[in-house]
Steps between C-alpha positions, in 0.01 A plus 500: 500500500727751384306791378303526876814453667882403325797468609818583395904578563674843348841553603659851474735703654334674834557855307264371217234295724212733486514627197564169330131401703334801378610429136369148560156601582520738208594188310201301581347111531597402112863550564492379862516837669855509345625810329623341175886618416612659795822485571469574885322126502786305659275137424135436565249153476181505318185605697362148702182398664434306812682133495686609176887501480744696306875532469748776376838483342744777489892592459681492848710843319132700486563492893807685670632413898442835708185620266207545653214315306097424596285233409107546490185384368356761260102399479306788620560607817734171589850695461429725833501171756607207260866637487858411620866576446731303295868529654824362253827429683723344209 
């Protein structure tokens, strides 16, 4: 279930990755460890359990060729292994 162990996707630029997680946890469960407002949130999916699916919709403009963007889970202590890079070329 979700609150013992969620999963979900942030995308930010790689400048704003860790502090985007730390405002998450700041943030909390209710708003699925998602710091409400903030700008440097690129797109993110609700907080999922196990066998639970989600999807996210966002503007192709938010994202610019040659930036340099991260995606991660932010539950608790999920953002330091559960992590990639997201790479535009057009």
């Amino acid at each position: 279930p979700v609150p013992a162990m969620g999963h979900n996707v942030v995308i930010t630029h790689t400048r704003d990755a860790t502090a985007v997680s730390s405002a998450a946890l700041r943030a909390g469960a209710a708003v699925h460890y998602l710091p409400q407002g903030d700008a440097r949130v690129v797109a993110a999916t609700t907080m999922i359990g196990g066998g639970q699916k989600t999807s996210a919709s966002f503007p192709g403009m938010k994202l610019k060729a040659g930036d340099d963007y991260t995606f991660f889970c932010s539950f608790p202590g999920h953002s330091a292994l559960m992590k990639g890079r997201l790479i535009v070329v057009k």
